[in-house]
Structure formats: C-alpha cells, structure tokens
ZATOR-136245 format. One record per residue (C-alpha): residue in three letters; residue number from 1; x, y, z. Coordinates in Angstrom, 2 decimals, decimal comma. Layout:
N
   nudo   pamar         x         y         z
    ALA     NUM         X         Y         Z
...
END
This chain:
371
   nudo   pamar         x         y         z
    UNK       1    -32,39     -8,47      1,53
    UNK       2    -31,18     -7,86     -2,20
    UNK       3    -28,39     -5,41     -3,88
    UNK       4    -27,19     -5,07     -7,15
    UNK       5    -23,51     -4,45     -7,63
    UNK       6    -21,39     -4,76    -11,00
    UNK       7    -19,52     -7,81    -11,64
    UNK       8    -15,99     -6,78    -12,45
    UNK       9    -15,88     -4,23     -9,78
    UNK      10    -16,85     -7,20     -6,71
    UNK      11    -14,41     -9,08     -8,47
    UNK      12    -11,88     -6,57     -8,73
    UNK      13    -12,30     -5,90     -4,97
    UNK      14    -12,63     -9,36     -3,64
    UNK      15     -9,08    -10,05     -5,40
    UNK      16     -7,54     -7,27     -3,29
    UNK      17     -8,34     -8,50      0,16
    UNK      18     -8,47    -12,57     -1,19
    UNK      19     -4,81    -13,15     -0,43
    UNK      20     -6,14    -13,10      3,62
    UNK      21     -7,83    -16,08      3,52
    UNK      22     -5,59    -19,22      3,97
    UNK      23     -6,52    -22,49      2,57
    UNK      24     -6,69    -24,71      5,20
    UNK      25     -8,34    -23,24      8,12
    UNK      26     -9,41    -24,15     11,69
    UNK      27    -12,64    -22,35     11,73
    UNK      28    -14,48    -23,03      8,30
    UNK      29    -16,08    -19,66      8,74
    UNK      30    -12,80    -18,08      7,76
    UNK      31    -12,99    -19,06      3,94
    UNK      32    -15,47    -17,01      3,82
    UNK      33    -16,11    -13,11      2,71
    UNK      34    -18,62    -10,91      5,01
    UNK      35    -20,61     -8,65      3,57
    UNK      36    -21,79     -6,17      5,65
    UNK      37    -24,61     -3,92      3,21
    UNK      38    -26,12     -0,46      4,05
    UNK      39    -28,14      1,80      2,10
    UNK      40    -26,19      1,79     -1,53
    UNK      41    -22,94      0,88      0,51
    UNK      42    -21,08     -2,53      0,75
    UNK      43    -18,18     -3,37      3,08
    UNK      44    -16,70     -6,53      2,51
    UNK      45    -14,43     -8,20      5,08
    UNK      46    -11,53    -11,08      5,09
    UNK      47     -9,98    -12,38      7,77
    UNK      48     -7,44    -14,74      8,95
    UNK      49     -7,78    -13,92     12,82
    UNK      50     -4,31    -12,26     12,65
    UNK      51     -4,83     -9,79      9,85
    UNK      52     -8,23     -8,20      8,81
    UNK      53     -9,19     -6,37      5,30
    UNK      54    -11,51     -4,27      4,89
    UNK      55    -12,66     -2,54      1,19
    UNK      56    -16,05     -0,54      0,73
    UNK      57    -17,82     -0,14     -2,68
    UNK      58    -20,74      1,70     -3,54
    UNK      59    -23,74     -0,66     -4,52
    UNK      60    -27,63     -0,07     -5,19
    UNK      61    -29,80     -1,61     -1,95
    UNK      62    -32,37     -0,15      0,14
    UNK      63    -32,10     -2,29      3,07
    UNK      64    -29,49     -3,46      5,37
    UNK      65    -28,07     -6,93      6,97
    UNK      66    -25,07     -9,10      6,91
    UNK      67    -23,95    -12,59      5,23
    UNK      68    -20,67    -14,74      5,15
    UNK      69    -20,46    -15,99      1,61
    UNK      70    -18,27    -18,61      0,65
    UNK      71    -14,83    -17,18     -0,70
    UNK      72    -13,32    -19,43     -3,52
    UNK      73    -16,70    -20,14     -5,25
    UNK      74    -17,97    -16,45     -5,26
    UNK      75    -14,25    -15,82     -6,65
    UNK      76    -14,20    -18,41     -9,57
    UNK      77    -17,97    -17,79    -10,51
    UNK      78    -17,29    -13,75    -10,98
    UNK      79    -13,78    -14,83    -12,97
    UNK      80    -16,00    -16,14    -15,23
    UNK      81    -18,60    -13,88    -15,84
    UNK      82    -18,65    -10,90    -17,92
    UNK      83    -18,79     -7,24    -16,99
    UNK      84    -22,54     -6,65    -16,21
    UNK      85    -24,71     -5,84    -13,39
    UNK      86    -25,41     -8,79    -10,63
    UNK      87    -28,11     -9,08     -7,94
    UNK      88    -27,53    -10,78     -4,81
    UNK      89    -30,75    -12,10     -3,32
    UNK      90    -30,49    -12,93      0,57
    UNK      91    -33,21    -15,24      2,33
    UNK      92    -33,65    -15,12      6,12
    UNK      93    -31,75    -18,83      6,28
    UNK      94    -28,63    -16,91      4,43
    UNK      95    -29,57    -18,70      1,07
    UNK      96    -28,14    -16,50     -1,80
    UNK      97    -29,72    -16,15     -4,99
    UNK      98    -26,95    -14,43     -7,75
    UNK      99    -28,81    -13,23    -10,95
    UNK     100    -26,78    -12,30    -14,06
    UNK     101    -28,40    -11,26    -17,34
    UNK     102    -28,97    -15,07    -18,32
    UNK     103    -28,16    -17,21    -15,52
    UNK     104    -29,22    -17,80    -11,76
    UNK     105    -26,33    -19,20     -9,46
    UNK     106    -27,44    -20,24     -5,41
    UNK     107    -24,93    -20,47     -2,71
    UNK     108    -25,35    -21,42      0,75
    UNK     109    -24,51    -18,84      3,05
    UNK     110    -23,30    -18,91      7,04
    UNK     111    -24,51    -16,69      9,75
    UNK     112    -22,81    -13,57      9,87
    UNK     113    -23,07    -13,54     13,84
    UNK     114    -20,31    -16,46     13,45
    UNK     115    -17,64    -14,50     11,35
    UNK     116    -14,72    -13,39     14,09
    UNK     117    -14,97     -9,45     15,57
    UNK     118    -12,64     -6,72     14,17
    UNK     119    -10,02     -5,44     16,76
    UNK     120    -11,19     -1,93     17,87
    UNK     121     -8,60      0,76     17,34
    UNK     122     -8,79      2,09     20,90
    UNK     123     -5,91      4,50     22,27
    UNK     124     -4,02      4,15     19,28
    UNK     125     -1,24      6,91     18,13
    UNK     126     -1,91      7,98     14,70
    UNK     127      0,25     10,03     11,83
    UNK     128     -0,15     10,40      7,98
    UNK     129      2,47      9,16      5,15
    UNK     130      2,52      9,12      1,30
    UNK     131      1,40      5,65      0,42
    UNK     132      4,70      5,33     -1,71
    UNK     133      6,30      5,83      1,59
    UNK     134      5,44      2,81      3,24
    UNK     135      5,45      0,53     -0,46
    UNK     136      9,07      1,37     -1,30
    UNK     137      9,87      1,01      2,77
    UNK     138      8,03     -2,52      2,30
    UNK     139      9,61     -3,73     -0,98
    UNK     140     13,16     -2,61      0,02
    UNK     141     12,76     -4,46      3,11
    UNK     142     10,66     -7,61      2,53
    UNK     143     13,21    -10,11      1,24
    UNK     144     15,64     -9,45      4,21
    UNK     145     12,85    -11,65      6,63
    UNK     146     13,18    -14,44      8,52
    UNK     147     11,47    -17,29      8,10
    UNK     148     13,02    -18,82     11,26
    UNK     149      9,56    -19,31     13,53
    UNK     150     12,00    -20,32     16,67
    UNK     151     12,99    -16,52     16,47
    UNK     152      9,79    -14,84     16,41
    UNK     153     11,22    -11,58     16,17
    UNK     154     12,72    -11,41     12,86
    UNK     155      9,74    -13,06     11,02
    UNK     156      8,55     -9,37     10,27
    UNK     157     10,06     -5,66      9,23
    UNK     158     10,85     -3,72     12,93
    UNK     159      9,53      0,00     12,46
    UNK     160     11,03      2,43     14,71
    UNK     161      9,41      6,15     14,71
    UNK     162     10,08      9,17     15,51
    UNK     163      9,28     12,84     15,11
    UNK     164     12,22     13,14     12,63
    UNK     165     10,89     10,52     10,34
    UNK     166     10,58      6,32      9,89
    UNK     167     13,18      3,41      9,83
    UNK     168     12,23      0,16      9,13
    UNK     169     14,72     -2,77      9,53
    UNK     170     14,85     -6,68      8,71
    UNK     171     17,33     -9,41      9,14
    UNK     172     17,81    -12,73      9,30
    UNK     173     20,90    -12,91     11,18
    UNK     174     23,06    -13,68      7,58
    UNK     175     21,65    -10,03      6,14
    UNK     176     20,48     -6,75      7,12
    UNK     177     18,55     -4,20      5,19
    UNK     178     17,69     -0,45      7,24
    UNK     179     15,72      1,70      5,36
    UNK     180     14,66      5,20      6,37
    UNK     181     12,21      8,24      5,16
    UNK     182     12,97     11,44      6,81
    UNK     183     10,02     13,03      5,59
    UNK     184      7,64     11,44      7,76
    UNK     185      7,05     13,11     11,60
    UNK     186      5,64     10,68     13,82
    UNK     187      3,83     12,04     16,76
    UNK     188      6,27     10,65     19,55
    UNK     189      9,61      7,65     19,20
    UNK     190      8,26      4,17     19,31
    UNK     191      8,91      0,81     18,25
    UNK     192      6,65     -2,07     16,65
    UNK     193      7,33     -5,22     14,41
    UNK     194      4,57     -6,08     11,87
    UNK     195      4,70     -9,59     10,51
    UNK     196      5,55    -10,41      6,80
    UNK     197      2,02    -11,46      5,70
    UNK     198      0,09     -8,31      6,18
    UNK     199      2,99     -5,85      4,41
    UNK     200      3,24     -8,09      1,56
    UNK     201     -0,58     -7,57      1,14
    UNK     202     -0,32     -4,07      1,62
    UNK     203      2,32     -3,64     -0,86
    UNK     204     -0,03     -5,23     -3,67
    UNK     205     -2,77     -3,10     -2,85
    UNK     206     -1,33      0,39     -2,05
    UNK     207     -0,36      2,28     -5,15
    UNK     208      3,04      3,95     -5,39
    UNK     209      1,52      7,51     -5,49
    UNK     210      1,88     10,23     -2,83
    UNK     211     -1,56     10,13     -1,58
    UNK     212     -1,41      9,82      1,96
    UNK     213     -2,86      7,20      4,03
    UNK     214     -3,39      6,72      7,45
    UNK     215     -1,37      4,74     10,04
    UNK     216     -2,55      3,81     13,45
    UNK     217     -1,18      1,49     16,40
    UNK     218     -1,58      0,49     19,61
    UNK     219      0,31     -1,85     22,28
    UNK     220     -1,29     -5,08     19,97
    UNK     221     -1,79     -3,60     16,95
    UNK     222     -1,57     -2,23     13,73
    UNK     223     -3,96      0,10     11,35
    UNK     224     -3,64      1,35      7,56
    UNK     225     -6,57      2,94      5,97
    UNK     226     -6,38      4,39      2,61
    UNK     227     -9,07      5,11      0,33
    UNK     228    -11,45      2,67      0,47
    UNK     229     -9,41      0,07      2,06
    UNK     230     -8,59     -0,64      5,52
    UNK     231     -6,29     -3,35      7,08
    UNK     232     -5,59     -4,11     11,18
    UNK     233     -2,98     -7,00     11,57
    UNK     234     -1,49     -8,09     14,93
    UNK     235      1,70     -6,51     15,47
    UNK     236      4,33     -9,78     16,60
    UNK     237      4,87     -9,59     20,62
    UNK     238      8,47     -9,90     20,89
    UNK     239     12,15     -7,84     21,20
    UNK     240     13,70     -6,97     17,52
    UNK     241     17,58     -7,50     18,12
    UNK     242     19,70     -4,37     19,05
    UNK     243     20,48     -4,11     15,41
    UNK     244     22,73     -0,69     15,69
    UNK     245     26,07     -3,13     17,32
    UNK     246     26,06     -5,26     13,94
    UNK     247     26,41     -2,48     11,40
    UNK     248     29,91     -1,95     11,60
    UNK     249     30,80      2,07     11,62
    UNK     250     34,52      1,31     10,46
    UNK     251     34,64     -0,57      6,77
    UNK     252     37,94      1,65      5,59
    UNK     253     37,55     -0,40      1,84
    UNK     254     35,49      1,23     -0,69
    UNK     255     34,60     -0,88     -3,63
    UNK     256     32,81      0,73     -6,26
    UNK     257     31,16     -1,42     -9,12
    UNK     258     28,44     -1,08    -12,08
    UNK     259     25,17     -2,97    -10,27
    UNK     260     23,83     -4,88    -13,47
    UNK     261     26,98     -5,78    -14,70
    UNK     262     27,69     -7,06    -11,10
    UNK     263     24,37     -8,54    -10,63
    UNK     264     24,66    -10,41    -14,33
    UNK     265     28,29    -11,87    -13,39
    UNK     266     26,89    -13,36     -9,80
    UNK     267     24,01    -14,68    -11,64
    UNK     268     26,74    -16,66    -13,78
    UNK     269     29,17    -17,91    -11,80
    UNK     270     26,49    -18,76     -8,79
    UNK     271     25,93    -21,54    -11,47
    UNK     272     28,48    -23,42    -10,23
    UNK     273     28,62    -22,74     -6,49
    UNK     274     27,76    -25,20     -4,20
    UNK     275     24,10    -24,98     -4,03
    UNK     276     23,48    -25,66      0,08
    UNK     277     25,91    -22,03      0,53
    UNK     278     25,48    -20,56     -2,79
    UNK     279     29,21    -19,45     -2,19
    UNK     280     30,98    -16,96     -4,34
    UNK     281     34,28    -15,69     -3,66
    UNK     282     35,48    -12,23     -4,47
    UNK     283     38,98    -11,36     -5,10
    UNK     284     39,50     -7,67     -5,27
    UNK     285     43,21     -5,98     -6,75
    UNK     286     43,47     -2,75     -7,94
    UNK     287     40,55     -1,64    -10,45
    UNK     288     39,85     -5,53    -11,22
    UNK     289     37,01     -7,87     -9,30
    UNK     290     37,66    -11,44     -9,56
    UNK     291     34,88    -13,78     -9,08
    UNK     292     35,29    -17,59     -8,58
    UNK     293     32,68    -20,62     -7,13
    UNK     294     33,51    -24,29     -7,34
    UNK     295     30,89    -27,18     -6,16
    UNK     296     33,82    -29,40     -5,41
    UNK     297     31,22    -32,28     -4,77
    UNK     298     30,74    -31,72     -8,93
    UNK     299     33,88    -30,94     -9,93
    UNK     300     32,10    -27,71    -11,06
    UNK     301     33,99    -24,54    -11,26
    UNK     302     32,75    -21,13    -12,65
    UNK     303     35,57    -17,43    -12,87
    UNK     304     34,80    -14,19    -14,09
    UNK     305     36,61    -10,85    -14,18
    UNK     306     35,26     -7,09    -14,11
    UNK     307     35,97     -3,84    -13,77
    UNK     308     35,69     -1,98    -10,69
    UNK     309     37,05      1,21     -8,69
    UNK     310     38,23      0,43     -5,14
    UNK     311     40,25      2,35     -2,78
    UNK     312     41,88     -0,04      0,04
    UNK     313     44,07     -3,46      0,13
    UNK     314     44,21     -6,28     -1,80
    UNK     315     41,28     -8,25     -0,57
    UNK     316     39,49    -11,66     -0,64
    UNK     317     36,10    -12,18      0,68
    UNK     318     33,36    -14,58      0,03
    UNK     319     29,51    -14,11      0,48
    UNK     320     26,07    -16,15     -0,83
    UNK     321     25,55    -15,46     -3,91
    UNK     322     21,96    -15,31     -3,41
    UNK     323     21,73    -12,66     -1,12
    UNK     324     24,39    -10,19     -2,73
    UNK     325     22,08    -10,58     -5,88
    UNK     326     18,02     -9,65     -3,51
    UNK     327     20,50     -6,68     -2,23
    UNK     328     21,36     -5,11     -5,07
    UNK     329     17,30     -5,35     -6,20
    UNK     330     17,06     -2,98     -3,41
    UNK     331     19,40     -0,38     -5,10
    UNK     332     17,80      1,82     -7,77
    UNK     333     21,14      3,38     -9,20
    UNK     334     23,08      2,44    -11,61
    UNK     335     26,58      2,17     -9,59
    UNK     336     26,76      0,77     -5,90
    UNK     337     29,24      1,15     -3,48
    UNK     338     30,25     -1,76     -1,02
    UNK     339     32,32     -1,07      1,78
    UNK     340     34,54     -3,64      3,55
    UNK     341     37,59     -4,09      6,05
    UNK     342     38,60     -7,98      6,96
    UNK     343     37,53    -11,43      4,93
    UNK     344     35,12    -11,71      8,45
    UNK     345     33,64     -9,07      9,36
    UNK     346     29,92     -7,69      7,56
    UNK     347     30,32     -5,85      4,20
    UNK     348     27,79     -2,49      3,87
    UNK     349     26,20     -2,22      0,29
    UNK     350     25,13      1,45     -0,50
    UNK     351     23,16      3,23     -3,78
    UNK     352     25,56      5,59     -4,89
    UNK     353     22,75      8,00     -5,47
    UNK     354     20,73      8,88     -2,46
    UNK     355     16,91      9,58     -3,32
    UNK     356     15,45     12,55     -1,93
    UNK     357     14,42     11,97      1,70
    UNK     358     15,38      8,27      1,88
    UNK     359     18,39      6,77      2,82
    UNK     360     19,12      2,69      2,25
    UNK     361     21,96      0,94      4,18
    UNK     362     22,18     -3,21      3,62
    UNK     363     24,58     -5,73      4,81
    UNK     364     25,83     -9,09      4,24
    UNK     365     27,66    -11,26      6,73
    UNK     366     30,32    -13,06      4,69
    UNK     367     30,84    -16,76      4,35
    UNK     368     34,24    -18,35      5,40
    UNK     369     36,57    -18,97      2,69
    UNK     370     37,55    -22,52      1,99
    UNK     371     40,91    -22,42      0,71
END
C-alpha cells in the first residue's frame, strides 16, 4: 500500500487533531494516528477513548488499507522537513517506509484492527449553527469551569436548547458565566454538558466565520462536523445545578465603570492581596471606586481610586481579584455595568453594549470582608 501526500499539509492537519492524544496512556495504541486511505482520500483519526477527531485530506493512492502510526515521531519528523511531496510506503507487517526528496525515514507501525471503534451517531437530533456561534459561546464560557472532579457536573459548559435559540452556562460554585445566541433554532428543548477538553479543541480548530457546521447528539454523546473535520466526545453523565435560583433578579445598585481602566487597576492592586483569596475590596461613594488589598501576613498593602457612575448606596464589597479580571475578558465593550445590592449576596457583570443576537450575563460570589 503506498500514497503520496504533501508534507506541510499532513503536518498542518495532524497539529489540529494532536492535542487528543494524552501523554501517558493506558493503551499504547492511543499515541498513535490512524490512517484510514481510499482512492486519493486520507482520513486520519485521534483518539483518547473519550473524544475522537477526525480530519480528511485529499492524497494521491490507488489502493486502500489502514495503519496506526506512531504520533509524536511522525509529528517531530514532518516539523522538520520542508514543504515537498512525501510517500508513505506500507508493508503487510505495518512497516512504513517515508520517502522525501533526499532522505528515507522507517517507522514501525501497529495493527489498525487494534486502534479503539468510533461511537456511531445513531438516533441523534441534529441542527446547524455559524461556527462563530459555538467559538465565541466556547471562549466566553471556558474559564468559568470547574476543575473540581468530586463534582462531575461542573467540569464542562451545560448547553440547554431550544427552538428559540442556545444557552450555554459554567460555574464553579464562586462564578457564573450564561451565555446565549438567539439566532440558533434547535429542533426540540434539551439539555447536555460537554466536558472542557473537547470545546477547548474545538475552539482552536473552528474558525470564527459564519460558515455553518453541523451539531449532532444523542443520550451519550456529542457530534460537530465542519468542513473537513469531525469530532464525537462523550457528553459527562451527570445533573448541571439548577443554575436559574443563584442569579439574583433583584441587584437595585448599578455601577457603571470603564473595563480597561478597571481591569488595569485590579491588575495593580491584586499585587498585594493575599495570594490564597486574591482579595480586593471595593469601596463605592458617589462617582468614585475605591480599591484596597492588604496581605497582612506581608505587611503588604496596595489603594487605588477611579472614576465611576453608580446609582445606589454607599457600598463596600469585596471579590477575588482573579476572577473579576477572566470576567471582564468576556466583555467586548468598552464600559461594563455591574449590578449589586448587599456586601453578600452575588454581583451581575453586564457589556453595556449588547451584540446582535447574543446576550452575556456573569456573576461573582463575593468574598467576606475582613475588617
């Protein structure tokens, strides 16, 4: 069996499903790439028994077959070779012969027969979505996951559809981010949670266009194909948190405040909070914001004053720094409104802008004040 495929474009490829494959593995066989080659058609596979990628490239070969070939030397051989035409050689005892324009690599392949079976998309639900639908849904949610394994839930973004569009929500009990798109009609309401690994490798390989892509599920599991590329994961078996009863519906205190110059202050005085609660404690009168942290351990101690527009009482609330600073990432305006009532109870950041057909709500539970 022999094909002939260009060099940068395998390696190009390889590089988008690589990030599968975990280092240290159970089964040996899962370092490995399949290749699965038809008449002037490659599909290469990665798995990690919990997610599968797929990508297809067009190739020159007349015959067909299969072969597992080792991942991480197949990737650092083609990183160093230049762009020109390679041909894969494939003996009956999976021995691989790769010839470049001056040089002859072998590799020892496995038997395909070994490599773990794709999950089979049988009565799955299906609907269509711009790909920069489910990458902004992804980024503006990713950083708000748990990585608390005890509370299998939370380790991944819950999606909840409906004909009226897609929310997707994450938490991890100190923060809450609910993102919706309104202009995507699922075929009935349902719920699934897909685990962090598998978004955060869909995110680097979708592009932020509005080509659409196709989503598929079923009671275990979850389907993207776009282009060329295809990815199933395992959706995680558990119950996402009734997440409407946190999101408090009365926060009477609006606080409106610049985001960078926000962002920039918090970065500075986090400095000097105390760096197991990254604790930074906002003092709000009038049109000024007041921000103080002290690492009394340290004698550290870091203030700053801004400007701001709020409409409520005199208030003094403390959060982690940290998180207030991932939150406003999520907010593409320039101004951001935070809305608040007591020093314990969740504060609700907002973009002051809305973008057309999306709507982002985030909150922070607040940290008690040490006077």
């Amino acid at each position: 069996m022999k094909f002939i495929v260009s060099s940068t474009q395998l390696l190009k490829h390889l590089q988008q499903i690589s990030g599968v494959i975990n280092a240290n593995t159970v089964l040996p066989i899962l370092e490995d790439f399949l290749f699965e080659i038809e008449v002037n058609k490659l599909t290469i596979v990665a798995t990690d028994l919990e997610t599968v990628m797929k990508i297809h490239m067009n190739i020159e070969a007349k015959d067909s077959g299969k072969v597992c070939i080792p991942g991480k030397i197949l990737l650092d051989s083609l990183k160093n070779i230049p762009e020109q035409p390679l041909t894969f050689n494939i003996d009956k005892n999976f021995g691989i012969e790769i010839t470049s324009d001056n040089g002859k690599y072998k590799v020892m392949g496995e038997n395909p027969d070994n490599f773990p079976k794709d999950p089979v998309a049988d009565t799955a639900n299906s609907f269509n979505m711009p790909s920069s639908a489910l990458v902004t849904a992804i980024s503006k949610c990713l950083f708000a996951v748990s990585n608390d394994d005890l509370r299998p839930a939370m380790t991944g973004v819950f999606f909840e559809l409906s004909p009226k569009g897609i929310t997707c929500v994450a938490t991890d009990a100190h923060r809450l981010v609910r993102f919706s798109r309104l202009d995507v009609s699922c075929p009935e309401s349902d719920t699934f949670i897909v685990p962090k690994k598998p978004l955060n490798l869909l995110k680097n390989v979708l592009p932020n266009t509005d080509e659409e892509l196709n989503v598929s599920y079923n009671s275990n599991h979850l389907f993207v194909k776009y282009g060329g590329t295809e990815m199933v994961c395992r959706l995680i078996d558990a119950r996402f948190p009734d997440y409407k009863v946190v999101i408090p519906t009365d926060n009477p205190y609006k606080l409106t405040v610049n985001k960078n110059d926000f962002q920039n202050a918090l970065r500075r005085v986090s400095v000097f909070s105390n760096k197991s609660t990254n604790q930074v404690a906002l003092t709000i009168t009038g049109s000024e914001l007041q921000l103080a942290a002290q690492d009394i351990d340290f004698s550290f101690e870091g203030n700053e004053r801004m400007a701001c527009q709020y409409d409520g009482e005199d208030l003094q609330i403390a959060f982690n720094a940290k998180f207030l600073i991932e939150m406003l990432n999520a907010a593409e305006t320039d101004e951001v409104f935070i809305e608040l009532s007591t020093p314990t109870k969740a504060g609700i950041i907002k973009p002051t802008e809305k973008a057309e057909n999306e709507e982002l709500l985030m909150l922070v539970m607040p940290l008690m004040l040490n006077n």
